[in-house]
C-alpha positions as CSV (number, residue, x, y, z in Angstrom):
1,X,160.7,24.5,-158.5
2,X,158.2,24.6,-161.1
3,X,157.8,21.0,-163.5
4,X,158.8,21.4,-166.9
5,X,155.0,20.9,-167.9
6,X,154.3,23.6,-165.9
7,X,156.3,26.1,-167.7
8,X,155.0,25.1,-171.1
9,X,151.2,25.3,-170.1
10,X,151.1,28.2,-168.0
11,X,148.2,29.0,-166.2
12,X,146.2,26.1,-168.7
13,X,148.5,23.7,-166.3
14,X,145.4,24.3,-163.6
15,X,142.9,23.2,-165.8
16,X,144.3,19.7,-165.9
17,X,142.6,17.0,-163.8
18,X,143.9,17.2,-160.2
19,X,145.6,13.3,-161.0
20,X,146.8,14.9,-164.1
21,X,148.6,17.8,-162.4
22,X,150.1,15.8,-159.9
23,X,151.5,13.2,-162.3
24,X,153.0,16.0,-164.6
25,X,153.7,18.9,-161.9
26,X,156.9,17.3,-159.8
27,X,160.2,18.2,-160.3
28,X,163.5,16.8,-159.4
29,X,163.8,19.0,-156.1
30,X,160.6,17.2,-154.9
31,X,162.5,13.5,-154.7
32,X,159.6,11.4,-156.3
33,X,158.8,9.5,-159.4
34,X,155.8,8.4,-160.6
35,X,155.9,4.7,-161.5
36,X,153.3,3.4,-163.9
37,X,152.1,0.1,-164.2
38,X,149.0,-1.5,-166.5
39,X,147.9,-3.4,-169.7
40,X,148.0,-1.7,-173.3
41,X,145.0,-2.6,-174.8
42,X,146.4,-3.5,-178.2
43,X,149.8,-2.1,-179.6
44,X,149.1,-1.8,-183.8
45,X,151.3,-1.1,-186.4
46,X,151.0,0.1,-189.9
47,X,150.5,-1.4,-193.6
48,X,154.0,-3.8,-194.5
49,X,155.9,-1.1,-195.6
50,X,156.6,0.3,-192.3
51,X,158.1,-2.6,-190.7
52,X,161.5,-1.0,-191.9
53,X,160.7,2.5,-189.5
54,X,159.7,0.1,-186.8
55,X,162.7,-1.9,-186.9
56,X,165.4,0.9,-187.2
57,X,163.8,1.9,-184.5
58,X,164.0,-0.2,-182.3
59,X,167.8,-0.6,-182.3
60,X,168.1,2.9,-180.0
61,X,164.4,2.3,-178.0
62,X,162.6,4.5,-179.9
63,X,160.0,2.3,-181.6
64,X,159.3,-1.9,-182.7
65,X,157.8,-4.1,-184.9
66,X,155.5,-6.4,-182.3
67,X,152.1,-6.0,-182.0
68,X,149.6,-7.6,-179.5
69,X,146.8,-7.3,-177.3
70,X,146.2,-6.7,-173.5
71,X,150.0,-6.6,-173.3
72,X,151.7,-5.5,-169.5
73,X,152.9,-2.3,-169.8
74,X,155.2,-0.2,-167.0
75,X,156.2,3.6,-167.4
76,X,158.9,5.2,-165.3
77,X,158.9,9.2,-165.0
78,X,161.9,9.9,-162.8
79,X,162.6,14.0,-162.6
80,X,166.4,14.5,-162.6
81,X,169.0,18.0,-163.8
82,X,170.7,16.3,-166.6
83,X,174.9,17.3,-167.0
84,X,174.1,20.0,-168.7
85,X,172.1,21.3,-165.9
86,X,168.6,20.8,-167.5
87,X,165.3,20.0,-165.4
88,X,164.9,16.1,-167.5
89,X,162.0,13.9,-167.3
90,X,162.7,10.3,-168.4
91,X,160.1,8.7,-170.2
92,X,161.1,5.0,-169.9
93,X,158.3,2.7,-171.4
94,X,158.6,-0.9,-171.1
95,X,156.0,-3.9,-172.9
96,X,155.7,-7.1,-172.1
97,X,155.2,-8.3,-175.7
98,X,156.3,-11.1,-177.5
99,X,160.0,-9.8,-176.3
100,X,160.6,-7.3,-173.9
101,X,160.9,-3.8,-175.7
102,X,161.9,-0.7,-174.2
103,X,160.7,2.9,-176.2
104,X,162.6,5.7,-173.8
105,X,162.3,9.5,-174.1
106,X,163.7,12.4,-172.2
107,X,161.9,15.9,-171.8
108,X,163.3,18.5,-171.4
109,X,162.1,22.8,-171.2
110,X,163.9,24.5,-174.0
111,X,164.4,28.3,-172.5
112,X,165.6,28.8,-177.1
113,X,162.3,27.1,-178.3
114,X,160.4,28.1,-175.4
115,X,158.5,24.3,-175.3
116,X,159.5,21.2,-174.5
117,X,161.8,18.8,-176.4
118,X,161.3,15.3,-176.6
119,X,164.7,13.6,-176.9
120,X,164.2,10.1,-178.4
121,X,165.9,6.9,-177.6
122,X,168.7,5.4,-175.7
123,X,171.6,8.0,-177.1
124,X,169.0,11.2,-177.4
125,X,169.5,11.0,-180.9
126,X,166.1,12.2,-182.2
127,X,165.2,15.8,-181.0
128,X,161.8,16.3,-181.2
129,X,159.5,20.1,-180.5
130,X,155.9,18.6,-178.6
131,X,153.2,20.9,-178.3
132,X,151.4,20.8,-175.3
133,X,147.3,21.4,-175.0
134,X,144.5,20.7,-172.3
135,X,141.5,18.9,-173.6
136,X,137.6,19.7,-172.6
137,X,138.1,16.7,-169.8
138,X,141.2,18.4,-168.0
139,X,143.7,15.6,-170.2
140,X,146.9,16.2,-171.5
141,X,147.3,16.1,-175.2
142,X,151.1,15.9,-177.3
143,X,151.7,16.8,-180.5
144,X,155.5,16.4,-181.9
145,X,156.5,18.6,-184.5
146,X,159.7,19.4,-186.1
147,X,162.7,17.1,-185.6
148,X,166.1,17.6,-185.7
149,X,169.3,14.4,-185.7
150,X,172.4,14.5,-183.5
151,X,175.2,11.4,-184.0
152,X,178.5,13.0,-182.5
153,X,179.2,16.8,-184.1
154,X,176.8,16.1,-186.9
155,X,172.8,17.8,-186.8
156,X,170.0,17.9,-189.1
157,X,166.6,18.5,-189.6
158,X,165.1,15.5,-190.0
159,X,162.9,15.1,-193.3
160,X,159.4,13.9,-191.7
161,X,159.2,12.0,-195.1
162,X,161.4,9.6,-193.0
163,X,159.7,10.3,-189.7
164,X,156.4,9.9,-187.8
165,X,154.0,12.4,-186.0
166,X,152.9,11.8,-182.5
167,X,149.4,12.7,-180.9
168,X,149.1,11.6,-177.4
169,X,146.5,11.8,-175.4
170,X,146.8,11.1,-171.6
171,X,143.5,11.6,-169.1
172,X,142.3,10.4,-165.7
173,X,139.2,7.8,-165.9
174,X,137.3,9.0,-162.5
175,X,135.4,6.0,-162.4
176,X,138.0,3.4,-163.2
177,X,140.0,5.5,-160.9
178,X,143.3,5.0,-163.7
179,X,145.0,6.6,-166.2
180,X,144.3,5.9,-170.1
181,X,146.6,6.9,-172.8
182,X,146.5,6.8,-176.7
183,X,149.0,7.2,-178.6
184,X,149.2,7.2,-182.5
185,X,152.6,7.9,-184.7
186,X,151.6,8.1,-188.6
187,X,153.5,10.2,-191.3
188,X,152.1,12.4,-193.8
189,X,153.0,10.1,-197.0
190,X,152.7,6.6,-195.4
191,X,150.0,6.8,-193.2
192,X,150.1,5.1,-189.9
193,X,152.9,3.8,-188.5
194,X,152.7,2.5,-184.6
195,X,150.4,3.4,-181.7
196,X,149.2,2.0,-178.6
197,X,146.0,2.5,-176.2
198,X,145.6,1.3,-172.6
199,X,145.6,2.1,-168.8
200,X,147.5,2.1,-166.0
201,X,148.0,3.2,-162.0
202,X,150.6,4.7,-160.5
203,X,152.5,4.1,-157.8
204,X,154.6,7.4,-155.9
205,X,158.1,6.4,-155.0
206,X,160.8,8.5,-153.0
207,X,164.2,9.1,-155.0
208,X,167.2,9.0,-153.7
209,X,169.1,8.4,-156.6
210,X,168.3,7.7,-160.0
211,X,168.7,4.4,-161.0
212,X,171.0,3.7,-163.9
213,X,169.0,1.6,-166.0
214,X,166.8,5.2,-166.3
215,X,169.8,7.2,-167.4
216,X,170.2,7.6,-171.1
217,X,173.6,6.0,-172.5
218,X,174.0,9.3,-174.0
219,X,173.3,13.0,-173.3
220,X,172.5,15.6,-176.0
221,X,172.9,19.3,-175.2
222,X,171.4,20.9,-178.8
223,X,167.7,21.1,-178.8
């Protein structure tokens, strides 16, 4: 079975770095997850007036207000078919800040969109359209676009007045023999609003089972 990132890159998927194509091409039938562990160079936020975004957002683990430098940092990819019978990747990021705070995702290939979709947060309430690209050094770049909210049998777009964009960028260092990653969430009217920027290895597990503390509280079928 092909990954999810697979299918949304095509044939760009083999220009990735070797490193990069192995931590992006399993799937659930291969039994494996890819367990990060590292140090985020500094996690910023934006001006005052986006303490509110970060806050709200950290109620469901989507964002949160700490900032900090050469904070631990772990990240959890577990490949798993979701109730509904989707191919899910679980994006569970975890830094050692101040507090513990959690910022969990789930990806998913939308056959309707034809991309992936980024559910945000604990109950998937945030559904998010990425845009996937390969940059000149065979990394992996993210781009979300539009946004849509599901609490119970309500969904709406969601204005990006009230929301950020994502850019990611994900590479392999050759020399440090690691992964970097920057990531930088800013919205059109307010400017920046949260981002982080550091390394990490990996470590290949075999799956059994999914742990539960990996498992969203809720799952979302609309994309």
């Amino acid at each position: 079975m092909s990954s999810i990132y697979q299918r949304a890159l095509g044939a760009d998927f083999h220009r990735l770095h070797p490193q990069i194509q192995r931590r992006f091409g399993f799937s659930s039938s291969d039994r494996v997850a890819a367990i990060g562990s590292g140090v985020m160079d500094e996690i910023w936020k934006g001006r005052l007036y986006t303490e509110p975004f970060l806050r709200v957002g950290s109620w469901r683990r989507i964002m949160f207000p700490e900032t900090g430098r050469k904070i631990p940092f772990t990240i959890e990819n577990y490949a798993f078919v979701d109730q509904f019978g989707r191919e899910t990747v679980s994006w569970i990021r975890t830094f050692e800040s101040r507090r513990t705070r959690r910022f969990d995702a789930y990806m998913v290939y939308s056959d309707a969109r034809r991309r992936i979709i980024d559910y945000l947060g604990s109950h998937e309430h945030l559904a998010v359209d990425i845009d996937l690209s390969v940059d000149e050094a065979g990394g992996l770049r993210l781009r979300s676009g539009a946004q849509r909210l599901y609490e119970g049998v309500i969904g709406f777009s969601f204005p990006m007045l009230f929301s950020g964009i994502a850019n990611v960028r994900e590479w392999y260092d050759d020399d440090a023999q690691r992964f970097r990653i920057v990531v930088s969430v800013h919205n059109r009217v307010w400017g920046p609003l949260f981002g982080y920027s550091g390394s990490f290895t990996v470590e290949w597990r075999q799956v059994t089972e999914v742990p539960g503390h990996i498992l969203p509280k809720r799952q979302e079928r609309r994309d």
